[in-house]
N, C-alpha and C positions, 0 to 999 in steps of 0.2 A: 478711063479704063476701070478704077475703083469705083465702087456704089457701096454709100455707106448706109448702112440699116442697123444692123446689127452693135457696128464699130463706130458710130457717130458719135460716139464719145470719149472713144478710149482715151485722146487724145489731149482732153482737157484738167485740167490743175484738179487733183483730190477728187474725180471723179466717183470714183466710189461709194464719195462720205452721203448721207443723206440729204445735206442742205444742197447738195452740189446737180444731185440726181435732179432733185426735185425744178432747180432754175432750166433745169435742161430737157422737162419735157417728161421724167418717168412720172407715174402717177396722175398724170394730169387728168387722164381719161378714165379714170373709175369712177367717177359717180355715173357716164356715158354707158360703161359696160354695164351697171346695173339695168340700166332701162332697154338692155336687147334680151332675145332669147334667146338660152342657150344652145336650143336647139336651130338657131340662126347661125349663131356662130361658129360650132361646126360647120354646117353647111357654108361659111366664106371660108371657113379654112380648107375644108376638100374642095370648095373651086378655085383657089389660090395654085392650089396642086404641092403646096409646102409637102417636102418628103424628107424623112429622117435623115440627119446630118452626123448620125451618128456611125455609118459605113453600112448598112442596109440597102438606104432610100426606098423605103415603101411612104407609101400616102399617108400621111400626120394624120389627116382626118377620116381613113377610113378606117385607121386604126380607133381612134375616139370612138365611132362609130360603134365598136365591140362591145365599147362598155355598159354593159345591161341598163335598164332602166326601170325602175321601181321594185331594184332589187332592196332587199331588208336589210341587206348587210351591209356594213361603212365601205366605202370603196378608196383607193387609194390612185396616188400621181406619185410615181418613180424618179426621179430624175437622174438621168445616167451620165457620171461626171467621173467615171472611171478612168478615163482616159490612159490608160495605161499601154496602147500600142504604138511602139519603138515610131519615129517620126510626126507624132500628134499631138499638139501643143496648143490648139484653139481654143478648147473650154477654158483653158487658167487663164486667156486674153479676156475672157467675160467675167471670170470669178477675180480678178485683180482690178479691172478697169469700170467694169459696170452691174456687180454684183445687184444691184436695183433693181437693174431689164430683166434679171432672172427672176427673182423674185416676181414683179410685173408681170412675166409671162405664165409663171404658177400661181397667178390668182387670174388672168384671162381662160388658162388652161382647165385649172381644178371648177370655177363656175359653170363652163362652158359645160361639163361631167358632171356637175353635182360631187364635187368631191372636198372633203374637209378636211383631208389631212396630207402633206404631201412630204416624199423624204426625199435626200439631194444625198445620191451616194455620191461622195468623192475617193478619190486614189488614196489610199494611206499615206504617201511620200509628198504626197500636196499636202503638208500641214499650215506653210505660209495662206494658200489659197481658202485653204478648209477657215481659219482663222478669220480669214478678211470676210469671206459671205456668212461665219458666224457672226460677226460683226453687225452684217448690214442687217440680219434676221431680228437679229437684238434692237437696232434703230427703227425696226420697221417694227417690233412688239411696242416700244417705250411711243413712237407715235399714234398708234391706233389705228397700221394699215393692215395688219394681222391679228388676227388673235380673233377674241368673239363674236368681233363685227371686221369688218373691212370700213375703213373712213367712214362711220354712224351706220352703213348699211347691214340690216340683217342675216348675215351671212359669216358662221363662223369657218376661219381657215388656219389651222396649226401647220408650223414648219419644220422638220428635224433634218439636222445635218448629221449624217456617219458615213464616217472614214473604214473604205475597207483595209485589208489586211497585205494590202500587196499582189497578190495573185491576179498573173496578166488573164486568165478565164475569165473574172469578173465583170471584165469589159461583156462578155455573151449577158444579154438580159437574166436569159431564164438563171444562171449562173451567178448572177448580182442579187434576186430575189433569193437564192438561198442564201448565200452571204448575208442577208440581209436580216433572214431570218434567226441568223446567228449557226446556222449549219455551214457544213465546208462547203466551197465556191465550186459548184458543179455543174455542168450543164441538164437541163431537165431534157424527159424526151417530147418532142413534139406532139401537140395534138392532133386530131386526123381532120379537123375541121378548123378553120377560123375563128379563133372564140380571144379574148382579152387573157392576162396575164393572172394571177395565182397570189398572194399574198397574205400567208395564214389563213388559205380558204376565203378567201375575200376578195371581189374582181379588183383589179388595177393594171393602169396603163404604163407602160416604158416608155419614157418620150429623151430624147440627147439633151442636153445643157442649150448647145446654137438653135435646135431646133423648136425647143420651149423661148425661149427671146428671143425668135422671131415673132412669135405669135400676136404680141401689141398692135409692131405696125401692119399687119395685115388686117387684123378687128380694126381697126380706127382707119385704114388706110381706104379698103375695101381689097378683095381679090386681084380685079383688075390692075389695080395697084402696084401687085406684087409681080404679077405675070407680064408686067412691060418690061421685066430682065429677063435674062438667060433663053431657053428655047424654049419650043413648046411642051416638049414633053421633060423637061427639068426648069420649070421654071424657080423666078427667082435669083439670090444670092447665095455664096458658100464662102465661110473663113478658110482661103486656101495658105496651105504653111508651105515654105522651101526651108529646107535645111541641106548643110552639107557644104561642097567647096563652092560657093556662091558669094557672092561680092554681097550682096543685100538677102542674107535671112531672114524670116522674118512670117509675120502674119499679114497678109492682102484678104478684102473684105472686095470680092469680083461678081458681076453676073454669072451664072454657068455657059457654056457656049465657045471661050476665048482657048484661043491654041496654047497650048503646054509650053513648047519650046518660045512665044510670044510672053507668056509670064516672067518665063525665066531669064528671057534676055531683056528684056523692057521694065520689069518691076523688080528683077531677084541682079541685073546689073552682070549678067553673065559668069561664066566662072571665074574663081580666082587664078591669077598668075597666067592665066592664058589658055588656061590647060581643055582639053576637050571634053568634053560628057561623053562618059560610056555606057551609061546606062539611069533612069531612074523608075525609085520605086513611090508607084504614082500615088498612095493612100492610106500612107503607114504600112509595117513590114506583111500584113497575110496579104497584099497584094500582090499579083503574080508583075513580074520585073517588065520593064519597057526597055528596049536595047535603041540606039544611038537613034537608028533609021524608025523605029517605031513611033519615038518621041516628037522627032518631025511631023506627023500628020495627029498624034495624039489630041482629040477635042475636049476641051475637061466638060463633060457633062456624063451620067450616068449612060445612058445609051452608046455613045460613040465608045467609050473606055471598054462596055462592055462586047462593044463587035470586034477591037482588036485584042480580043483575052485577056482583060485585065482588069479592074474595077477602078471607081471611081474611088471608094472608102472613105475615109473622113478627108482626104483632100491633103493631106502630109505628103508631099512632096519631097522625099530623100532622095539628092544628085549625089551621083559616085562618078569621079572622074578616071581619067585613061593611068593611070597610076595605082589606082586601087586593085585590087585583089578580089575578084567575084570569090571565089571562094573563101576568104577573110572574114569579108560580107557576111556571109552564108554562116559561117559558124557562131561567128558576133549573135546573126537574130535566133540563129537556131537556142543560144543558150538561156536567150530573154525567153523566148517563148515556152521554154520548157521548162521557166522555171515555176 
């Protein structure tokens, strides 16, 4: 049922450290990625069909796509580790266990763009997490895989980590770029055309924490590679989370494709004490709620979620059991998100 891509490591002794990353495959393949084009590598990545995993799902690489070319100005790579909507716990699974493949993926990522500088907003309240991928940034400057070269190759790449301020908004992109900018966390208004993101006047792309570490195994894997999970039109894997009164909470690394109430009873080990599911909320709290009978047919893939009303989102899976208080609920999220 699990497919490990992303989480193929979480699992091993000090994962995190460099020497540990490295016996397990991160970095292996850069001196490889030097010898592609980048404008190849886009193209395996929009036929992969990788799509943000950051509660959107638009196409990874057609958003790449956007970012100008032989523009004058420095361009930039976002990395959106905001994670701050109530039931979403998967980026701190990467930033604690394999902060490397992130990394990895923002030097696949920012080549593939032409891009030399890349920032990792994290959550304010992730200071543990924020700490560990400053860490890895640091082992990765004192080796020689960042900084003015990448491993001898001619290509400089800088990393910065900053923590925002708390404000659940900032999870919205346009909203994290002004955060970032050091203005209050607002939303911008939409452009009337499809064009890249905004950065002190300077193009850059918004890419999720999962959805930049995937990008490795797809460059080394090829496409095809990738699109032998989930369905066709979401292919792929997703770090899906259960939270709540469930026997095994927890973080599953799945194909897209597998039925809702099969996750929950086969990998989340059904509810605690016996009790029955009343409802859940299928992808972190702005996802509109699944009731009892809805959850039975519910397919976790983009598509299906989206025909019975509801989204896929980041894939946070909150059960609330026949005991609970929908309206409890309701005031609980209400008061996160307003704040």
């Amino acid at each position: 049922m699990q497919v490990k891509i992303v989480s193929k490591n979480f699992d091993i002794k000090d994962s995190h450290k460099l020497n540990i990353a490295k016996q397990n495959g991160i970095y292996s393949s850069l001196d490889k990625l030097f010898l592609k084009n980048p404008d190849d590598i886009i193209e395996e990545v929009t036929l992969s069909g990788l799509r943000g995993k950051g509660g959107g799902g638009a196409s990874c690489g057609s958003k790449w796509k956007l970012m100008p070319k032989d523009d004058p100005r420095p361009s930039y790579l976002i990395v959106n580790g905001d994670e701050s909507e109530p039931g979403t716990f998967k980026d701190r699974q990467i930033f604690e266990y394999d902060p490397h493949l992130l990394i990895e993926g923002i030097i696949y990522s920012s080549y593939a763009m032409n891009i030399h500088h890349a920032y990792i907003y994290i959550r304010g309240e992730y200071k543990f997490w924020s700490n560990r991928v400053e860490e890895a940034i640091k082992e990765a400057y004192e080796d020689g895989i960042i900084g003015n070269t990448i491993i001898g190759h001619d290509y400089k790449l800088d990393i910065t980590v900053h923590r925002g301020a708390g404000a659940y908004i900032c999870g919205e992109k346009s909203a994290l770029i002004e955060s970032l900018e050091g203005k209050r966390g607002h939303p911008r208004l939409k452009p009337h055309q499809k064009e890249c993101e905004w950065f002190f006047g300077n193009p850059a792309t918004v890419n999720n924490v999962e959805t930049v570490a995937s990008v490795p195994y797809i460059v080394n894997n090829g496409s095809n590679s990738y699109r032998k999970y989930g369905t066709k039109n979401s292919p792929g894997t997703m770090l899906f989370g259960l939270s709540g009164p469930v026997n095994k909470p927890g973080i599953y690394e799945l194909p897209f494709g597998y039925k809702m109430i099969d996750v929950i009873n086969n990998l989340g080990g059904g509810m605690k004490d016996g009790k029955k599911l009343k409802a859940v909320i299928p992808g972190g709290s702005s996802c509109p709620i699944l009731n009892y009978d809805e959850v039975q047919n519910a397919i976790l893939d983009y598509e299906s979620m989206w025909s019975i009303g509801s989204t896929l989102g980041t894939g946070g899976m909150i059960l609330i059991d026949e005991d609970t208080s929908m309206v409890d609920v309701a005031k609980k999220l209400n008061r996160i998100l307003s704040s």
